[in-house]
LUMGU-877053 format. One record per residue (C-alpha): chain; residue number from 1; x, y, z; residue in three letters. Coordinates in Angstrom, 3 decimals. Example, Ala and Ser with C-alpha at 12.3 -4.5 7.8 and 13.67 -1.06 7.14 Angstrom:
BEGIN
+------+-----+----------+----------+----------+------+
! unit ! pos !       c1 !       c2 !       c3 ! code !
+------+-----+----------+----------+----------+------+
!    A !   1 !   12.300 !   -4.500 !    7.800 !  Ala !
!    A !   2 !   13.670 !   -1.060 !    7.140 !  Ser !
+------+-----+----------+----------+----------+------+
This chain:
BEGIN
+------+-----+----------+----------+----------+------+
! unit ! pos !       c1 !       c2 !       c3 ! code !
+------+-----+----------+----------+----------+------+
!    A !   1 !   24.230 !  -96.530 !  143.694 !  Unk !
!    A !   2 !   25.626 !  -93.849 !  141.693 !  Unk !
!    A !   3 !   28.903 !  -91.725 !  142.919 !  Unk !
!    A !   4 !   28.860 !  -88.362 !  143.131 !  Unk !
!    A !   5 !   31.456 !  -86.581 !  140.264 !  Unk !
!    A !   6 !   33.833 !  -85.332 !  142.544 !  Unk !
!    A !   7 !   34.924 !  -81.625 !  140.862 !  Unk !
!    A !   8 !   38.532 !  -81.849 !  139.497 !  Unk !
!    A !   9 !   41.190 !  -79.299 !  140.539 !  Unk !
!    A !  10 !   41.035 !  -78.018 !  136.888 !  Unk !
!    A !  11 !   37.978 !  -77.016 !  136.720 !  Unk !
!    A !  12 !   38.198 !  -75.158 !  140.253 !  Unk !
!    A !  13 !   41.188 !  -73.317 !  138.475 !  Unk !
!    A !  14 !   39.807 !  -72.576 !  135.345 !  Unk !
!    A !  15 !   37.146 !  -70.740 !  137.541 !  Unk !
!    A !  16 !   39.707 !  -69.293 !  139.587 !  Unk !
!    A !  17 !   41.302 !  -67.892 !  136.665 !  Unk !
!    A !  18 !   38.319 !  -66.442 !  135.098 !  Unk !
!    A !  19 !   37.784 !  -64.431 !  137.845 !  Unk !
!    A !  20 !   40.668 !  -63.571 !  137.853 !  Unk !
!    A !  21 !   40.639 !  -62.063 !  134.199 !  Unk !
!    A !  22 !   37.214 !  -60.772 !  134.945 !  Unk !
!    A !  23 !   38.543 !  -58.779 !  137.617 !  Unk !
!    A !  24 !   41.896 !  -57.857 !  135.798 !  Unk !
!    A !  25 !   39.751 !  -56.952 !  132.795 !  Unk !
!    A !  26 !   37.291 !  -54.513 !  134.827 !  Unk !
!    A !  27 !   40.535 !  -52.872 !  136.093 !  Unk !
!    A !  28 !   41.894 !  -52.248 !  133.222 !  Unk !
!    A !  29 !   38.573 !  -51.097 !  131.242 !  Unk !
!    A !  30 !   37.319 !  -48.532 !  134.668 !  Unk !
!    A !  31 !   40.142 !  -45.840 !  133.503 !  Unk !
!    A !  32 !   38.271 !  -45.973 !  130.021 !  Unk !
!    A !  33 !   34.746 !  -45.868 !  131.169 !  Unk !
!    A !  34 !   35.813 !  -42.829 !  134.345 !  Unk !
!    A !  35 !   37.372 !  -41.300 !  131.298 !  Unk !
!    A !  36 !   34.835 !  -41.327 !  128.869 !  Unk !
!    A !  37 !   32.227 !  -40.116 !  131.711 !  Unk !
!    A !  38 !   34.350 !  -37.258 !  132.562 !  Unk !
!    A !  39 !   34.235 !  -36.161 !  128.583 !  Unk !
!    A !  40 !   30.450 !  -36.324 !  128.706 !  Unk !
!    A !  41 !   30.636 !  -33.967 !  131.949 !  Unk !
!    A !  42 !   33.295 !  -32.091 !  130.681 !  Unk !
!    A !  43 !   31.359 !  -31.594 !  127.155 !  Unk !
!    A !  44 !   28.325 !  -29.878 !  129.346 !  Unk !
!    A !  45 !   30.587 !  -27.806 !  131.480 !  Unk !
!    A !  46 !   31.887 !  -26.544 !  128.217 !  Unk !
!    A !  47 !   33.909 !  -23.492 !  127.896 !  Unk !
!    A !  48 !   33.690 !  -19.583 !  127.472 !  Unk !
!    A !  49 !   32.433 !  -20.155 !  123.900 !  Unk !
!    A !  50 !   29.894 !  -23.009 !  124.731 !  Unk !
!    A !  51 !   27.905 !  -25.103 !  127.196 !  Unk !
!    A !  52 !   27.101 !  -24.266 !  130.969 !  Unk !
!    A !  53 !   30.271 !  -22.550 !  131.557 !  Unk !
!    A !  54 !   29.298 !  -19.628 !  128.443 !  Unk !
!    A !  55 !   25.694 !  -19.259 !  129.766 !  Unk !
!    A !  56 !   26.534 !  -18.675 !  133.651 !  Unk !
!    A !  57 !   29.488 !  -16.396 !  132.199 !  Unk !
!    A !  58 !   26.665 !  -14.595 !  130.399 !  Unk !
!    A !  59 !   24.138 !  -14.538 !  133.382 !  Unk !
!    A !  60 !   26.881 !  -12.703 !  135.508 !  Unk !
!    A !  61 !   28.274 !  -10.469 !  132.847 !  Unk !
!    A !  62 !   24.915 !   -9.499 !  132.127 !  Unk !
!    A !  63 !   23.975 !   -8.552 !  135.963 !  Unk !
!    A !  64 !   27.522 !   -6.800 !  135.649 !  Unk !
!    A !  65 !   26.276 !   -4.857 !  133.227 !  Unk !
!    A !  66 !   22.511 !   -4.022 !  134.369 !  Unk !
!    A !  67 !   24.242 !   -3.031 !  138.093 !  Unk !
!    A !  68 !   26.120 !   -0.991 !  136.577 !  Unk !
!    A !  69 !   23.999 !    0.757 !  134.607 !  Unk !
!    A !  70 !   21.979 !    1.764 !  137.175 !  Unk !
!    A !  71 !   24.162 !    3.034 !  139.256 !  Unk !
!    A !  72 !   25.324 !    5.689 !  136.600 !  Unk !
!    A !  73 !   21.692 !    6.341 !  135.839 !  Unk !
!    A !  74 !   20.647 !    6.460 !  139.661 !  Unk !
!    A !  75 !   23.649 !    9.251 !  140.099 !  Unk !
!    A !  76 !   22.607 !   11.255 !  137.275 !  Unk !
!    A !  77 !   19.036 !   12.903 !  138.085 !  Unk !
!    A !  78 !   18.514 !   14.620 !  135.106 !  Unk !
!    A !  79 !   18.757 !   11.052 !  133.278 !  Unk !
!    A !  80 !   17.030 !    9.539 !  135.951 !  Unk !
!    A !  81 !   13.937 !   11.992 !  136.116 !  Unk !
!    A !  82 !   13.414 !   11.466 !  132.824 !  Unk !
!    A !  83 !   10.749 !    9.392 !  131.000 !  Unk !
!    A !  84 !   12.332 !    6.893 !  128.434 !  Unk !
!    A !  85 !   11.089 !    3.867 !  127.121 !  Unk !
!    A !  86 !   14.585 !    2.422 !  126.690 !  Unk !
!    A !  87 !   15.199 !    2.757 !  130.788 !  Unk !
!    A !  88 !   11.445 !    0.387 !  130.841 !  Unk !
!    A !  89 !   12.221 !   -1.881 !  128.304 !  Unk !
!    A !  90 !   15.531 !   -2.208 !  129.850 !  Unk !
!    A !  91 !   14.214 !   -2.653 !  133.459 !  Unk !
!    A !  92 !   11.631 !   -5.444 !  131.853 !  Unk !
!    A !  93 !   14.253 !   -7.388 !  129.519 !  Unk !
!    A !  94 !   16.667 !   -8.070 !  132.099 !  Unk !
!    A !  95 !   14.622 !   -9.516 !  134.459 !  Unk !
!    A !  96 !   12.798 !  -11.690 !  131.801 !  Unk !
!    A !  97 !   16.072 !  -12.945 !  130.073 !  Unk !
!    A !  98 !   17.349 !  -13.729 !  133.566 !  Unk !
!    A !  99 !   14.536 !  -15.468 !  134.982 !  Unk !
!    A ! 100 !   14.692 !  -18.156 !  132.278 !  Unk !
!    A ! 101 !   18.381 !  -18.771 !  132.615 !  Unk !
!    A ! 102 !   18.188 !  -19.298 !  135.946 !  Unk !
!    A ! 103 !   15.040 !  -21.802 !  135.201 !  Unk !
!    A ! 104 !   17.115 !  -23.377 !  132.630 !  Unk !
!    A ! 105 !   20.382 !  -23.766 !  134.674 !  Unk !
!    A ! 106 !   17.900 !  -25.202 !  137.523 !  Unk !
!    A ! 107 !   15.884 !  -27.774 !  135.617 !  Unk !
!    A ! 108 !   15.978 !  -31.336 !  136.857 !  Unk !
!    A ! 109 !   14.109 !  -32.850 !  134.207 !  Unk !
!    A ! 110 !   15.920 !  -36.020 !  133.255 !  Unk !
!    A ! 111 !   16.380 !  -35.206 !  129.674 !  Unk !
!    A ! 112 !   17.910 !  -31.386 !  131.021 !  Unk !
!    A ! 113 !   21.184 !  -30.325 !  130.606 !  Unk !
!    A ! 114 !   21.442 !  -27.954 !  133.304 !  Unk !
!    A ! 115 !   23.739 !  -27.038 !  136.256 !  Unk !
!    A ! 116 !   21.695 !  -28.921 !  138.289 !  Unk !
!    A ! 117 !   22.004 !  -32.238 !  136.783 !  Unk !
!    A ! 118 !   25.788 !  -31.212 !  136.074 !  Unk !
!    A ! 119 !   25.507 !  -31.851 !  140.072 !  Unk !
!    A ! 120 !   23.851 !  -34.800 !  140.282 !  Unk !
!    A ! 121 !   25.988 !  -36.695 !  137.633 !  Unk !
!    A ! 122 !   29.147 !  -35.570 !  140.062 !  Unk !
!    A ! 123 !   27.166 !  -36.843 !  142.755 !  Unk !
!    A ! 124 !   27.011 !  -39.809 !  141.276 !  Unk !
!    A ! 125 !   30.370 !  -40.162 !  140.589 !  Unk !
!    A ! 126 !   32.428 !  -37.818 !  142.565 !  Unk !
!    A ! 127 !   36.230 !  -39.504 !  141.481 !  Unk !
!    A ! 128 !   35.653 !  -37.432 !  138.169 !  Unk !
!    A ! 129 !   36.245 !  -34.678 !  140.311 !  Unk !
!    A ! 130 !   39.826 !  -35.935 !  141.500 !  Unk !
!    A ! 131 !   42.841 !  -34.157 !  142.705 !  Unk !
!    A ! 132 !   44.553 !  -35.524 !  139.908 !  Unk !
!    A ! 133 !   42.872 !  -33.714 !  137.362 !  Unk !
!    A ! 134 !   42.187 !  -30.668 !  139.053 !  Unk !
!    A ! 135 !   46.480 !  -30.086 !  139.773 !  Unk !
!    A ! 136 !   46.982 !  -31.354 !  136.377 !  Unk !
!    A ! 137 !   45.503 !  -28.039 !  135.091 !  Unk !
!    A ! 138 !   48.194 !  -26.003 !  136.722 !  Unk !
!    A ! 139 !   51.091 !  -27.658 !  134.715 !  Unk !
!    A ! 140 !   52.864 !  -25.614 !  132.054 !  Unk !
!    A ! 141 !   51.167 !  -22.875 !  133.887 !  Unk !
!    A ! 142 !   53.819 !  -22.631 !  136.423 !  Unk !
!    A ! 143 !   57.073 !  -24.248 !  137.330 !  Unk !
!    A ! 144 !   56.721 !  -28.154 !  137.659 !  Unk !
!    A ! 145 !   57.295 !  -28.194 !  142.090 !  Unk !
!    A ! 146 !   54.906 !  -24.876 !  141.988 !  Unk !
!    A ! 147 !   52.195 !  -26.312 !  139.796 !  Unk !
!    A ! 148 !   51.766 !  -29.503 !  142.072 !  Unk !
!    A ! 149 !   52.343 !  -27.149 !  145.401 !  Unk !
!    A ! 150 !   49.389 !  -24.724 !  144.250 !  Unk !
!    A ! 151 !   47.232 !  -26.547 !  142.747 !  Unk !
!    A ! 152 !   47.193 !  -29.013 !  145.688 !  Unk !
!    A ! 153 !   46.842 !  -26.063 !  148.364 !  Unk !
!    A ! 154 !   43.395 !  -24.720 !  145.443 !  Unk !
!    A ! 155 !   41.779 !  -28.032 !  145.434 !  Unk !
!    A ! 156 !   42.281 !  -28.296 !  149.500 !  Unk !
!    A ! 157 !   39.836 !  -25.569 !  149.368 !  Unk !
!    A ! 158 !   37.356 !  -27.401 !  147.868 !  Unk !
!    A ! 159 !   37.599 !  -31.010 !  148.502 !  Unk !
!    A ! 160 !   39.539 !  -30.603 !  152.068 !  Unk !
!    A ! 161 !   43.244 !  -31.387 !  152.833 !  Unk !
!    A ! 162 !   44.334 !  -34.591 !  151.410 !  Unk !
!    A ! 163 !   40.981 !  -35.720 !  149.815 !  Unk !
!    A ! 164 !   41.773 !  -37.676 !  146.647 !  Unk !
!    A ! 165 !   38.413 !  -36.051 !  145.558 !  Unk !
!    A ! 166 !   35.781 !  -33.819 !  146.386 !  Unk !
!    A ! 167 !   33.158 !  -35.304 !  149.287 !  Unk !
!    A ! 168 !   29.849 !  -36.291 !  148.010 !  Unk !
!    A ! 169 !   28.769 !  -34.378 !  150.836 !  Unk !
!    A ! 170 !   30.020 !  -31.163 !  149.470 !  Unk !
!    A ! 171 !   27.967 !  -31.481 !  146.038 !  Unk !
!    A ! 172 !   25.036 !  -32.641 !  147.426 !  Unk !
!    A ! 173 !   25.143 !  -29.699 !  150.028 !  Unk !
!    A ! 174 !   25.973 !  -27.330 !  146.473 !  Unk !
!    A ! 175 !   22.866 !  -29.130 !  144.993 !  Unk !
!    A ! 176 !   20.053 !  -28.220 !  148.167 !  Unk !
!    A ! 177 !   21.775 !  -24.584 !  148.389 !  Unk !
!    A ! 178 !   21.114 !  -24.396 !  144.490 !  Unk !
!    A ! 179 !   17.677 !  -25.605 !  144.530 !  Unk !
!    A ! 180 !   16.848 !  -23.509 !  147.709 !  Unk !
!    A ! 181 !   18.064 !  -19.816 !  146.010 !  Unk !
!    A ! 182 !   16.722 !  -20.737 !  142.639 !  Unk !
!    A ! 183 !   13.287 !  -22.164 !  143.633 !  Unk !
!    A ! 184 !   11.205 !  -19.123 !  143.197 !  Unk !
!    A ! 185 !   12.605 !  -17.632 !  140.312 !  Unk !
!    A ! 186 !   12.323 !  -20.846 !  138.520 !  Unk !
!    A ! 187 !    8.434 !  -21.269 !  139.742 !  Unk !
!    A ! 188 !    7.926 !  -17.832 !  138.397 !  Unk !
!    A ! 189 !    9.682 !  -17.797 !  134.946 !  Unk !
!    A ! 190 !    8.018 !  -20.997 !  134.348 !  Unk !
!    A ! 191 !    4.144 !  -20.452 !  135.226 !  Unk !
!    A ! 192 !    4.496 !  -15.954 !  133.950 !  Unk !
!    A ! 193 !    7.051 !  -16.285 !  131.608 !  Unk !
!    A ! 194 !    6.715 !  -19.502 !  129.745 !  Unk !
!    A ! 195 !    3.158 !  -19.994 !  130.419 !  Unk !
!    A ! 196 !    0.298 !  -17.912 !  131.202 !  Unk !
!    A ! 197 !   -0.334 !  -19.664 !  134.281 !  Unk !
!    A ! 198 !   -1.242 !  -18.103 !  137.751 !  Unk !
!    A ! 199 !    1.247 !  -16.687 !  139.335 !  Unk !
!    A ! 200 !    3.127 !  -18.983 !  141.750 !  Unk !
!    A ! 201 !    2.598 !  -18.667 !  145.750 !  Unk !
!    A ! 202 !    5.903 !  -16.622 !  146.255 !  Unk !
!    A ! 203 !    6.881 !  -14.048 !  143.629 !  Unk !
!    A ! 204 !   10.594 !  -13.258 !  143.654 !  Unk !
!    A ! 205 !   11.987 !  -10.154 !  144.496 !  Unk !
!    A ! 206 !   14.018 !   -8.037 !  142.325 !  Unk !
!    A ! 207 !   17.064 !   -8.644 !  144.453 !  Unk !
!    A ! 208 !   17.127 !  -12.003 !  143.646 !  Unk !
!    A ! 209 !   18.078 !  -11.812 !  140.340 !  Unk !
!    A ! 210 !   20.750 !   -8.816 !  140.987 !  Unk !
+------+-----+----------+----------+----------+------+
């Protein structure tokens, strides 16, 4: 009868050790990869010259501006009693050009950059929004004990006291309020603005943009 090859020790620690530099070598490449991640969500966040960050700037500036606007022209009755195309084409563009910013920060197409997939990917991976980075921000801005003491208190506010990041929780309550107050603006702009479709069940009031 033929024995059995009994394993040798060796090769139990030659396994032993591979996991061991498999796990070692995941811990030392996650940092990378977290990193890397971050600078693809960073890159669509952008900044006031670029990316999501420029166009919601833009969306609010340009309510800023349309608000105001009407209020001046609301408290001036001569101006306001008059006929003028500008005061039409004004009271048209606005609500066009916002419609389809708000249905392009609300896509969820897979292939969309938009504010809404900005959520899901920090869904997905809510340590890229960690304490860490967010205080890191506030240094060179203030004194070294301040920086840590404000920041710390600021990102409390969002992620709760002590959280190492913000809850998953949190976004994915961010990404159902989102979708809930964007819904019919999105429906409309894309079946009467983009398309020539009938309109949807629920047009959006005027408020809704302003």
């Amino acid at each position: 009868m033929m024995r059995r090859a009994r394993k040798s020790r060796s090769t139990n620690w030659v396994h032993f050790g591979m996991r061991s530099i498999s796990s070692m070598s995941i811990e030392c490449v996650r940092p990378v990869i977290n990193d890397k991640i971050f600078e693809d969500v960073d890159d669509w966040l952008g900044d006031h010259k670029k990316g999501l960050y420029r166009e919601i700037q833009d969306l609010l500036i340009a309510r800023h501006v349309f608000q105001e606007v009407h209020r001046i022209v609301g408290a001036n009755p001569e101006v306001r009693d008059t006929p003028s195309t500008f005061w039409s084409w004004m009271d048209a563009l606005y609500p066009t050009w916002a419609s389809m910013v708000i249905r392009r920060l609300s896509d969820d197409g897979k292939d969309s950059k938009s504010f809404l997939r900005f959520l899901r990917k920090l869904h997905r991976r809510p340590e890229l929004l960690s304490r860490e980075r967010f205080v890191n921000h506030y240094r060179g801005a203030f004194a070294p004990g301040e920086a840590e003491s404000i920041g710390n208190d600021h990102f409390d506010l969002y992620a709760g006291r002590g959280k190492s990041h913000v809850p998953p929780s949190t976004i994915e309550a961010d990404i159902k309020h989102l979708q809930q107050v964007t819904s019919a603006v999105h429906a409309f702009a894309t079946k009467r603005i983009a398309h020539i479709d009938p309109a949807p069940s629920r047009t959006p009031t005027f408020g809704e943009l302003v």
